[in-house]
C-alpha positions in Angstrom: 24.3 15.9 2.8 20.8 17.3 3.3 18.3 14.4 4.8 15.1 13.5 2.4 11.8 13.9 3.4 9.3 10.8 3.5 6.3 11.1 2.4 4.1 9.9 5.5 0.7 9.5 3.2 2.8 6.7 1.1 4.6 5.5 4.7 1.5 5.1 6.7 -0.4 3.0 3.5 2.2 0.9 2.2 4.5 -2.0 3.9 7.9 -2.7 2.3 8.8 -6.6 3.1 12.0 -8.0 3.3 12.3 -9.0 -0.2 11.4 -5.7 -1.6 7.8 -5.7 -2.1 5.3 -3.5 -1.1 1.9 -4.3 0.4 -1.3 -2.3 0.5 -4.7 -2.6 1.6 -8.0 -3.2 -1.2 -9.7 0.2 -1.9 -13.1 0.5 -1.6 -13.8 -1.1 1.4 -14.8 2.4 3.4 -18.5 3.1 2.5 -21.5 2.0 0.6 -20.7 -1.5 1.8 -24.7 -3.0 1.7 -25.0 -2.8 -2.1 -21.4 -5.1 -2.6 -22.1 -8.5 -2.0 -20.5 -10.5 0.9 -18.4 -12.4 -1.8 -16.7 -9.2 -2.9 -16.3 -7.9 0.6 -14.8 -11.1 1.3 -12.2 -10.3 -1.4 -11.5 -7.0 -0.2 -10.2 -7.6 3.1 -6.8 -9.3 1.5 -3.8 -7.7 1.4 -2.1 -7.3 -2.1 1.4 -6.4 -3.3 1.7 -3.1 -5.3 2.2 -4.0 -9.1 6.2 -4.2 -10.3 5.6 -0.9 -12.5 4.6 1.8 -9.6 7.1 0.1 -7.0 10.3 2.5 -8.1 7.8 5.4 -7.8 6.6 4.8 -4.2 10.2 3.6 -2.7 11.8 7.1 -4.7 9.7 8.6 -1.8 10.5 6.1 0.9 14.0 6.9 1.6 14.5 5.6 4.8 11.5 2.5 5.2 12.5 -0.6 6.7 11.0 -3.6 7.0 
């Protein structure tokens, strides 16, 4: 049995929990950060969990991710 490949730019942005969700960083939170207001900025610190469509798409490629 050949071993899969991860793919380490989906393994170093995502974090699979113990019940099977993943979690990922807000986007847009890089550059250009004076013209957002400190309300959305506010917002885009949180953490959010990947929506239930994409999960089975990410985890195909994260063969081996653990907790």
């Amino acid at each position: 049995m050949y071993k899969l490949k991860t793919a380490k730019a989906i393994n170093k942005r995502f974090k699979k929990t113990s019940t099977g969700k993943l979690l990922k960083h807000k986007s847009f939170r890089s550059h250009l950060l004076q013209k957002k207001t400190s309300k959305h900025k506010q917002h885009l610190r949180k953490v959010v969990s990947v929506n239930f469509y994409d999960i089975s798409n990410f985890l195909d490629k994260l063969p081996y991710k653990k907790k």
